[in-house]
N, C-alpha and C positions, 0 to 999 in steps of 0.2 A: 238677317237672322233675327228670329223672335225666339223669346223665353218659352219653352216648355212649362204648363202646369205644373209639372213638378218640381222645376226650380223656380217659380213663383209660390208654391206651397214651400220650399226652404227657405227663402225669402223670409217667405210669415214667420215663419217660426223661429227665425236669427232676430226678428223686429220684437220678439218676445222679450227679449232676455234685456234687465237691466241696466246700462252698461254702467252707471254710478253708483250700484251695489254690486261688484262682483258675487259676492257670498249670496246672491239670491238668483240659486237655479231655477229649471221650470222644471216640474215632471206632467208627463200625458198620460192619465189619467185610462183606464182601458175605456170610460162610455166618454173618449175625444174623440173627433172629428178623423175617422179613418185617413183625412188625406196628412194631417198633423202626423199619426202616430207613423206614418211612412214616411213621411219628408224628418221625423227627428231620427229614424233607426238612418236614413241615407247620411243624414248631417254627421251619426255617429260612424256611419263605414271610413265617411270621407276624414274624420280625426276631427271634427268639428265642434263635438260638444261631447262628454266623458261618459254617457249614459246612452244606452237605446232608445228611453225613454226620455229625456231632456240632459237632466244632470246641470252642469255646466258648460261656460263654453271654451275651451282650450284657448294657447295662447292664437294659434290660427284661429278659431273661431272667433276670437275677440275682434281681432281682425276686419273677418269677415263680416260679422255686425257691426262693425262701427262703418262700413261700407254703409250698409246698407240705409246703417237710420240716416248717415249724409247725405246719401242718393234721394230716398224720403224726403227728409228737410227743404232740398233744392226744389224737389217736384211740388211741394206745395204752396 
C-alpha cells in the first residue's frame, strides 16, 4: 500500500504547524497552492485542525503532527 497524493499533501500541511508554539496557527491564504487549500479543508472534515482554512491543530491533530515531524526526523 502506498500513500495517495492527497494524504501526502496532509502530510505537508500537519509538517506546517509549529509544534513548540501551539498558539501559532497556519491560515491558507486563497493565492495557496490548490493542493494545500484541499488537504487543510480534509484535515478540517477529519477534526484535525479547527479551521477550513488551517486555524489550529486539535488535540488529535497535535497528535497527528507530532507523527508525522518523527516519521520526518527518522527519514532524514
Amino acid at each position: 500500500m502506498k500513500y495517495t497524493s492527497e494524504q501526502i499533501d496532509e502530510i505537508n500541511a500537519l509538517l506546517l504547524f509549529d509544534l513548540k508554539n501551539p498558539l501559532d496557527g497556519i491560515k491558507a491564504h486563497s493565492n495557496a497552492a490548490p493542493e494545500m487549500i484541499a488537504a487543510l479543508q480534509r484535515l478540517h472534515d477529519k477534526g484535525l485542525v479547527t479551521q477550513t482554512d488551517g486555524g489550529y491543530l486539535t488535540d488529535t491533530g497535535t497528535k497527528a503532527a507530532e507523527h508525522c515531524h518523527a516519521l520526518l526526523a527518522m527519514l532524514k
